[in-house]
C-alpha positions as CSV (number, residue, x, y, z in Angstrom):
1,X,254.0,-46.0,123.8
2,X,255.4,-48.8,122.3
3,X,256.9,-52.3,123.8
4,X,256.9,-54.3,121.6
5,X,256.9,-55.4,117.4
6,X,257.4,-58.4,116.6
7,X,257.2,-59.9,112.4
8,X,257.3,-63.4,111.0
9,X,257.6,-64.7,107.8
10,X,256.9,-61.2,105.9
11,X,259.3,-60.1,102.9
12,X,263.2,-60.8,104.3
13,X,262.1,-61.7,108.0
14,X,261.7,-65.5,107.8
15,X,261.8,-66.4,111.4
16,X,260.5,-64.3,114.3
17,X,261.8,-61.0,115.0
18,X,261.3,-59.0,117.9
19,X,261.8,-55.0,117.9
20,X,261.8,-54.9,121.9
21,X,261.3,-50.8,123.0
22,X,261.7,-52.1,126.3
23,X,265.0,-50.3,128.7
24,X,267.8,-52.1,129.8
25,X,269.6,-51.9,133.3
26,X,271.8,-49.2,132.1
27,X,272.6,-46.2,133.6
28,X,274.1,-44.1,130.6
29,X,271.7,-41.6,128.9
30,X,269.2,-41.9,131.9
31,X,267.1,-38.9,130.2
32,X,267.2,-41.4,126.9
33,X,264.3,-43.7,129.0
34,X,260.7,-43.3,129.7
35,X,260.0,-44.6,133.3
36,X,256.7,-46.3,132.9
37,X,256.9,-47.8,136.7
38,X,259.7,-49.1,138.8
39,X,260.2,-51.8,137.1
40,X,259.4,-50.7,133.0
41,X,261.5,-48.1,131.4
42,X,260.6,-47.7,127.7
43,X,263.4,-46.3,125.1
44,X,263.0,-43.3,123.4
45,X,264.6,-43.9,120.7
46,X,265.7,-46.7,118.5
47,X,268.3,-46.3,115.8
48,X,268.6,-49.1,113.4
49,X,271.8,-49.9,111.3
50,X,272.6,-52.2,108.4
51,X,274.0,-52.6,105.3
52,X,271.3,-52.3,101.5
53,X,269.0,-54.5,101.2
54,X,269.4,-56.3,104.8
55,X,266.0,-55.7,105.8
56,X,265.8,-52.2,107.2
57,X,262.8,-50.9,104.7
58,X,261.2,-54.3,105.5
59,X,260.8,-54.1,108.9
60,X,259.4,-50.5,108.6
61,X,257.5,-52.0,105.3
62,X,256.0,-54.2,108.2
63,X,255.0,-52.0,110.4
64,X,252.8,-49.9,108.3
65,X,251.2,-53.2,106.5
66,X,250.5,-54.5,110.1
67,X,248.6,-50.8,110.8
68,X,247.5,-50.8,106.9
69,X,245.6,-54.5,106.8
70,X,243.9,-53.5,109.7
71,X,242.0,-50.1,109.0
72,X,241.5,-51.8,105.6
73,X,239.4,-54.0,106.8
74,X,237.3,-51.7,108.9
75,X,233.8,-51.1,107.1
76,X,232.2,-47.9,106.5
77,X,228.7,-48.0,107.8
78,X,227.3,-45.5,105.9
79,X,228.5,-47.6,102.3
80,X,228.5,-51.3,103.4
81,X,225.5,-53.0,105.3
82,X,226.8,-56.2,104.1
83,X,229.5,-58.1,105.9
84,X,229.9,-61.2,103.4
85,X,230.7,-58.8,100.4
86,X,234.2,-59.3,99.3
87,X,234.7,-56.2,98.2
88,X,235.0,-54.0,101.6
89,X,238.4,-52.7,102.4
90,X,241.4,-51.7,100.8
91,X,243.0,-55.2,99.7
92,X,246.7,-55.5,101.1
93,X,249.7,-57.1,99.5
94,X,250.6,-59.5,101.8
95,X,254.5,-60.7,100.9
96,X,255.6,-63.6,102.8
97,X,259.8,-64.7,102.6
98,X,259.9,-66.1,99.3
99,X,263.8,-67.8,98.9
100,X,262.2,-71.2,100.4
101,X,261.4,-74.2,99.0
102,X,259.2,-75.0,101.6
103,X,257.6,-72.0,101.5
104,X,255.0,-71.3,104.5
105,X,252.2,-68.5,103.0
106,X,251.2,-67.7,106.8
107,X,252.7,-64.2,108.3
108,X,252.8,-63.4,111.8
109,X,252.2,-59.8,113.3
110,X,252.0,-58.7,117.1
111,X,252.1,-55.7,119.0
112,X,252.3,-54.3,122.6
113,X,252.1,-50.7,123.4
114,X,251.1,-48.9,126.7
115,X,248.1,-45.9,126.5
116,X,247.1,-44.2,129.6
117,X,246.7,-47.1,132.0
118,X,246.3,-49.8,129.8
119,X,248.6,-52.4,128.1
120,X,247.1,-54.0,125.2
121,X,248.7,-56.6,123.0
122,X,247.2,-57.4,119.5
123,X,248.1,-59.4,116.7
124,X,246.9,-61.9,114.2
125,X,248.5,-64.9,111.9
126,X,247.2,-64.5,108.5
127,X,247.4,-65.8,104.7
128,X,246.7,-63.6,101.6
129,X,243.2,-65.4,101.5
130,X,242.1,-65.7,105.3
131,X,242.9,-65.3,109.0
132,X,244.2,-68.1,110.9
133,X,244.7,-66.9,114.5
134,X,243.8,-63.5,115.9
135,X,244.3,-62.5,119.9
136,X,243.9,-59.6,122.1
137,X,244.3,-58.9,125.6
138,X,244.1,-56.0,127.8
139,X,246.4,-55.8,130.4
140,X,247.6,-59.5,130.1
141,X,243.5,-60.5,130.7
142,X,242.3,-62.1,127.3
143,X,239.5,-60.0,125.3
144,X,239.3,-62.8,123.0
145,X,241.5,-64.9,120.7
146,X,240.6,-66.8,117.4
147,X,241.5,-69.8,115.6
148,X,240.2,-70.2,112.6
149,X,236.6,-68.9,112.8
150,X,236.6,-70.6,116.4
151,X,236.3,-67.5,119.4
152,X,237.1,-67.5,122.7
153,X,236.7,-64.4,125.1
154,X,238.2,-63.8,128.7
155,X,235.6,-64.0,131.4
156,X,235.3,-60.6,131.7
157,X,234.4,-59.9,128.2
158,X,232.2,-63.2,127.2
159,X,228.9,-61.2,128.1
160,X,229.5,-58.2,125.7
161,X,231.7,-60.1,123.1
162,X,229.6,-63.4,123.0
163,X,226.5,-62.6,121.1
164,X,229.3,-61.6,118.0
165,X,230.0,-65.3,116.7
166,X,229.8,-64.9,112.9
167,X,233.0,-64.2,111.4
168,X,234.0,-64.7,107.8
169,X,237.7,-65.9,107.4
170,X,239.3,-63.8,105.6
171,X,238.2,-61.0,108.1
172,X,239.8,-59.9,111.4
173,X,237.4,-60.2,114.1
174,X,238.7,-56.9,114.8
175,X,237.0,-55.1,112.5
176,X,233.5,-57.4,112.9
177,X,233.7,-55.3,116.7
178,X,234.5,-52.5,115.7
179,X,231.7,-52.9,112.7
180,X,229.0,-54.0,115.5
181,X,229.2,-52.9,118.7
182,X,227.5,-49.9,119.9
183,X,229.6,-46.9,121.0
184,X,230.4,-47.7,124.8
185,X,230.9,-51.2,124.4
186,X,233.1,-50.1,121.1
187,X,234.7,-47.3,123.5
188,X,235.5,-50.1,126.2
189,X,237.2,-52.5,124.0
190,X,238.7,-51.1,121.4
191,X,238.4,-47.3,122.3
192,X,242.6,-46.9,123.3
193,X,243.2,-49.4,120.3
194,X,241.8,-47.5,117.6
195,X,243.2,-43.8,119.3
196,X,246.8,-45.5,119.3
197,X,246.7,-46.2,115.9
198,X,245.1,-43.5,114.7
199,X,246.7,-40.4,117.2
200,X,249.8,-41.7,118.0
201,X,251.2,-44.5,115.7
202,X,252.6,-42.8,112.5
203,X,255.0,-44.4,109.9
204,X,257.1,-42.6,107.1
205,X,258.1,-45.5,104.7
206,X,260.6,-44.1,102.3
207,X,258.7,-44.5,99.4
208,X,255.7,-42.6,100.1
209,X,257.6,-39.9,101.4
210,X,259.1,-39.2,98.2
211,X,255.9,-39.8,96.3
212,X,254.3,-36.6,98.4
213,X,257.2,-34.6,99.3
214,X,257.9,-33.2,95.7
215,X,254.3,-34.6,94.3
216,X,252.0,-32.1,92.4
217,X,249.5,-32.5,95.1
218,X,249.7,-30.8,98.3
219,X,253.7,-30.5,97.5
220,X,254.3,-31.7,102.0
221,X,251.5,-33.1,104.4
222,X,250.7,-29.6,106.3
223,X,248.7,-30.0,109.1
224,X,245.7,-28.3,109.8
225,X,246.8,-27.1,112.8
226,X,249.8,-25.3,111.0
227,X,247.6,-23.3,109.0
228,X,244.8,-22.7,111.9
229,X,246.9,-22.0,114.9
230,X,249.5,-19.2,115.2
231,X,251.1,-20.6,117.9
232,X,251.9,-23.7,116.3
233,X,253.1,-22.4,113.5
234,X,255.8,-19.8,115.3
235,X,256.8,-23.5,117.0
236,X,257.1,-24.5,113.6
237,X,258.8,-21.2,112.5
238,X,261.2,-21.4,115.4
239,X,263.0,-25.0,114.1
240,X,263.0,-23.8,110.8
241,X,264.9,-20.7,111.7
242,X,266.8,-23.0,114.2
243,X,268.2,-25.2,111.2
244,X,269.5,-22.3,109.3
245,X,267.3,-22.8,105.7
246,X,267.0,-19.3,104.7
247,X,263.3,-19.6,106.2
248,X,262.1,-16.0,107.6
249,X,258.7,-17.4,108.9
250,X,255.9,-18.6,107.4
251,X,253.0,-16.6,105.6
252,X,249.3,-18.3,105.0
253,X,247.0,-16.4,103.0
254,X,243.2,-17.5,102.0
255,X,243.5,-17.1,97.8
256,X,241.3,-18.6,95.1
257,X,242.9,-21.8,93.8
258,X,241.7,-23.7,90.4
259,X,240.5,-27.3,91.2
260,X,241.2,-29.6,88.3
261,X,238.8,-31.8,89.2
262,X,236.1,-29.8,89.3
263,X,236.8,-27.1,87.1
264,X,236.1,-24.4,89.1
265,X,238.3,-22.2,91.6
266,X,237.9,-22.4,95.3
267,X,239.1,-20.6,98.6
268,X,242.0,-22.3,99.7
269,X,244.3,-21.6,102.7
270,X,248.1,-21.6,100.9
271,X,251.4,-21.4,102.9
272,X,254.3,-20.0,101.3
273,X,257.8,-19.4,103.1
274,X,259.2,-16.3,103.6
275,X,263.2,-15.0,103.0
276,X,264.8,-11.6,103.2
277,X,266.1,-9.7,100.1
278,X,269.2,-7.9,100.8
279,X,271.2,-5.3,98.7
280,X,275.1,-5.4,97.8
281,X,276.0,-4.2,101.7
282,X,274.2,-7.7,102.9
283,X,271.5,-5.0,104.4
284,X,267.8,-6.6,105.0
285,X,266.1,-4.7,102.3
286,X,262.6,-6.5,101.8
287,X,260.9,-9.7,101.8
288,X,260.3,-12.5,99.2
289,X,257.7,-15.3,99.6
290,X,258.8,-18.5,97.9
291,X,256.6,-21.4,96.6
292,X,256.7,-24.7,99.1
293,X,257.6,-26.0,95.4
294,X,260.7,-23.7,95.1
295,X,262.2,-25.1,98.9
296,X,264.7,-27.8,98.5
297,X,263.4,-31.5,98.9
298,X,265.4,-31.7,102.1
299,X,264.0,-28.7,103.6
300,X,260.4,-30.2,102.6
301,X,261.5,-33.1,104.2
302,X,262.2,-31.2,107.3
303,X,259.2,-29.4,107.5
304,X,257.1,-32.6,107.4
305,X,259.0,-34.1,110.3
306,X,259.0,-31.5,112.7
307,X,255.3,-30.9,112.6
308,X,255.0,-34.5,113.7
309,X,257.8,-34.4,116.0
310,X,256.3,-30.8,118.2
311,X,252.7,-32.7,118.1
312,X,254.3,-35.9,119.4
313,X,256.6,-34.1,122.4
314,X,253.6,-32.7,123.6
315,X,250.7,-35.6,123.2
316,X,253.0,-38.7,122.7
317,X,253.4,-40.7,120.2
318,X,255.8,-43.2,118.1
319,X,257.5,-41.6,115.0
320,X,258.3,-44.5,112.7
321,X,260.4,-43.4,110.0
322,X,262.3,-44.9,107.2
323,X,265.4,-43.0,105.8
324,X,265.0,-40.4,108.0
325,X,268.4,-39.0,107.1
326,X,268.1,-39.0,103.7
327,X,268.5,-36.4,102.4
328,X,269.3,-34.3,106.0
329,X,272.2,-32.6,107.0
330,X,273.4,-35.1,109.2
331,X,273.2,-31.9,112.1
332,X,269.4,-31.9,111.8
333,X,269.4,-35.7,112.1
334,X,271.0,-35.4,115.2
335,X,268.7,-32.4,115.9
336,X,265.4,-34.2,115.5
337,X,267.0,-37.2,118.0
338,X,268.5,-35.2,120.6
339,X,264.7,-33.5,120.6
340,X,263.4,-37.1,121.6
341,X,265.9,-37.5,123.7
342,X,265.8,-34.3,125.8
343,X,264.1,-34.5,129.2
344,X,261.6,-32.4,128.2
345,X,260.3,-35.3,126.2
346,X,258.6,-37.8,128.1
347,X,255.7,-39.5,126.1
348,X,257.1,-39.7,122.5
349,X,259.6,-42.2,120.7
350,X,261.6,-42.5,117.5
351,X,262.4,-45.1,115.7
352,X,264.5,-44.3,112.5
353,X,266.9,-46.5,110.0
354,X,269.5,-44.9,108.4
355,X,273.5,-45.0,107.5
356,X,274.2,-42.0,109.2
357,X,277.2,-43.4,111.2
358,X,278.3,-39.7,112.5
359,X,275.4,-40.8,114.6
360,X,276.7,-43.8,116.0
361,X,278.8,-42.8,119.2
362,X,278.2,-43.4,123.1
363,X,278.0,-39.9,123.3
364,X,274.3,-39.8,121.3
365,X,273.2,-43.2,122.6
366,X,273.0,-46.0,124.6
367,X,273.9,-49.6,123.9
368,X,270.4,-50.6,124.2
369,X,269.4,-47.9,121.6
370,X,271.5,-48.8,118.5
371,X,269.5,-51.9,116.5
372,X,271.9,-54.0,113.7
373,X,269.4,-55.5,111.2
374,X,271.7,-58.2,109.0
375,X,271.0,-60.9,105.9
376,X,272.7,-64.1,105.9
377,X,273.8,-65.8,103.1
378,X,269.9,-67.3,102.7
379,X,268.7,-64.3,102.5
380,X,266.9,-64.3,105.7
381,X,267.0,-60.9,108.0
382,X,267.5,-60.9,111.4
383,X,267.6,-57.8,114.2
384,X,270.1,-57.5,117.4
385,X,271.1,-54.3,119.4
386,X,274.1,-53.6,120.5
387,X,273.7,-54.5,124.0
388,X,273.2,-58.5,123.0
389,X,277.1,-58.1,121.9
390,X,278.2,-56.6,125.6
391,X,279.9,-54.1,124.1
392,X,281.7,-52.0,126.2
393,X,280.4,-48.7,127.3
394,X,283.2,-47.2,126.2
395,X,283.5,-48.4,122.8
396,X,283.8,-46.4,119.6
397,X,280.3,-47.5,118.2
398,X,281.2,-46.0,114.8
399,X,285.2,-47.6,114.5
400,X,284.1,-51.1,115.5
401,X,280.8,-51.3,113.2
402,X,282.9,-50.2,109.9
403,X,285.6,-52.7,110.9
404,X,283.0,-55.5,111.1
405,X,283.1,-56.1,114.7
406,X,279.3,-55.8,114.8
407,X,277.9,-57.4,111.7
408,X,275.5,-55.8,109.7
409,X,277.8,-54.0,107.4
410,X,278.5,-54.8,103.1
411,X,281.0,-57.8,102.2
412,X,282.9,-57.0,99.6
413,X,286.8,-57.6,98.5
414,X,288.7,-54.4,97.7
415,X,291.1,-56.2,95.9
416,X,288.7,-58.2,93.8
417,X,287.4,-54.6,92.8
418,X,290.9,-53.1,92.0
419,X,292.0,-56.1,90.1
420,X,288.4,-56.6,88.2
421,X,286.8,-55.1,85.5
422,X,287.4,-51.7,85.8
423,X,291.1,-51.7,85.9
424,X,290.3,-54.9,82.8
């Protein structure tokens, strides 16, 4: 579960910015809050508001380069023996805030998140070219932290970490570990680091949504365990009747498919939906299996989400997603919240932008869940929730942020419009 993101200096974010998952003291929506301990409630979901271009995408954009320029830099063993070459990894674009004279190239990324008993907080401070300062601790005790190629390790960790000194600067010390260190010490340290990341830390970024969604390869990502298990899929089946698509159930036959890149057909587990026909009296006379291709885009989009969403209620998890409305019924937006919401949920969170302001009421959140991300006139993004206003509880959320009262919202003269060039 996640505490914490913070972002500096990357794309619109100039200056530190903190996305804190982290309960208030309020007492609306108690089902809305994960209760960690007495004394840590986490949110389960976070909605975040704000006008084009104020740095929504970015901090989403953020969160998957922060995930992204880490695996990228893990080293397949079976390819790589050598830890100088250049050439390991997936290179990431690294964008610093560009609309600065005095332009700093060093971007800042940290994270806290809880899994099973353990709190661990990573991050690093990097350039395109090298790592400047990299840290982790494990339940507030230092692991290690880095400056430069300098180490340092916590006293409980300087026996297994110590003899692992040669570290190459444009590399996160990371990945050296995880590249090095035999299976329990691996297991020990970075075991419930790499399982977050990897199990329960999963980002949709607008853009490679679209590029899969409607793609010509694999049409939606369709889990395995959709097309293996029955049981998921009639959990599947059951939301897709629930949002009223046309969707009968789901039918997955083994056929011969023709693979273009090797020229040659293979077995191949397909899943097509399935409707009813009916005749002139609106009387159920058949069956007709569609295509994934043939379902609208928004019904794809759907699909992909709630296959995430079931695996997450039941094995936690943090649903990044950018958009997530787009293109949704604003009823099965609500619908995917209010299933993260529901006390039945309590090991998963969402976190979602969108301009979905039917949304935006005390009645689907608290004050603490509603996050404004704004651009000043320097073009620098910032992020506040609505509880750093003290809004009232009883505000209309919706009212007050279309009449300005909250920020985050376009500037524009409707005069200026109505008088300009299209009325020129």
């Amino acid at each position: 579960m996640l505490l914490m993101f913070k972002v500096k200096n990357y794309t619109s974010f100039k200056n530190e910015s903190i996305l804190d998952m982290r309960a208030t003291a309020y007492v609306q929506h108690p089902a809305h809050v994960i209760h960690v301990n007495d004394k840590l409630g986490l949110l389960k979901t976070t909605a975040l508001y704000g006008a084009n271009a104020s740095g929504k995408s970015n901090l989403i954009s953020a969160m998957f380069f922060f995930e992204q320029y880490i695996f990228s830099q893990f080293i397949n063993k079976k390819e790589n023996e050598d830890l100088e070459s250049n050439e390991i990894g997936m290179k990431m674009k690294l964008e610093p805030f560009g609309l600065s004279n005095d332009i700093d190239s060093a971007s800042e990324f940290d994270i806290i998140f809880l899994r099973g008993e353990k709190q661990i907080q990573y991050g690093f401070e990097c350039t395109a070219k090298e790592v400047l300062n990299e840290w982790l601790f494990i339940n507030d005790k230092k692991v290690f932290e880095r400056t430069g190629t300098e180490l340092s390790f916590g006293s409980k960790y300087q026996k297994l970490l110590g003899a692992y000194k040669k570290l190459p600067a444009e590399r996160l010390y990371i990945a050296v570990l995880e590249y090095f260190l035999d299976e329990e010490a691996k297991n020990a340290v970075l075991g419930d680091f790499i399982a977050f990341f990897t199990k329960e830390y999963n980002v949709f970024t607008e853009i490679l949504f679209e590029s899969t969604v409607k793609g010509l390869a694999g049409m939606v990502g369709l889990s395995k365990k959709l097309v293996s298990n029955k049981s998921y899929r009639k959990k599947v089946e059951y939301y897709l009747r629930l949002v009223d698509v046309g969707i009968k159930r789901l039918d997955v036959e083994t056929e011969m498919i023709f693979d273009e890149r090797t020229g040659k057909k293979k077995k191949e587990r397909v899943v097509r939906t399935v409707h009813d026909i009916y005749d002139e009296n609106g009387n159920i006379v058949g069956e007709k299996l569609f295509n994934l291709s043939q379902e609208s885009t928004g019904t794809l989009r759907f699909l992909a989400y709630i296959q995430n969403i079931i695996e997450m209620i039941s094995n936690g998890g943090v649903f990044i997603v950018d958009e997530m409305s787009a293109r949704l019924h604003p009823l099965l937006t609500k619908l995917i919240v209010d299933i993260f919401c529901s006390s039945q949920n309590k090991k998963a969170q969402l976190i979602f932008t969108t301009h979905d302001i039917s949304l935006l009421n005390n009645n689907q959140f608290r004050r603490d869940e509603v996050v404004f991300i704004d651009k000043n006139e320097r073009g620098e993004s910032s992020l506040y929730a609505l509880s750093d206003l003290k809004v009232r509880e009883d505000a209309t959320f919706n009212k007050d942020y279309l009449q300005g009262k909250y920020g985050a919202i376009p500037i524009f003269n409707y005069d200026d419009i109505m008088g300009g060039e299209l009325n020129g």
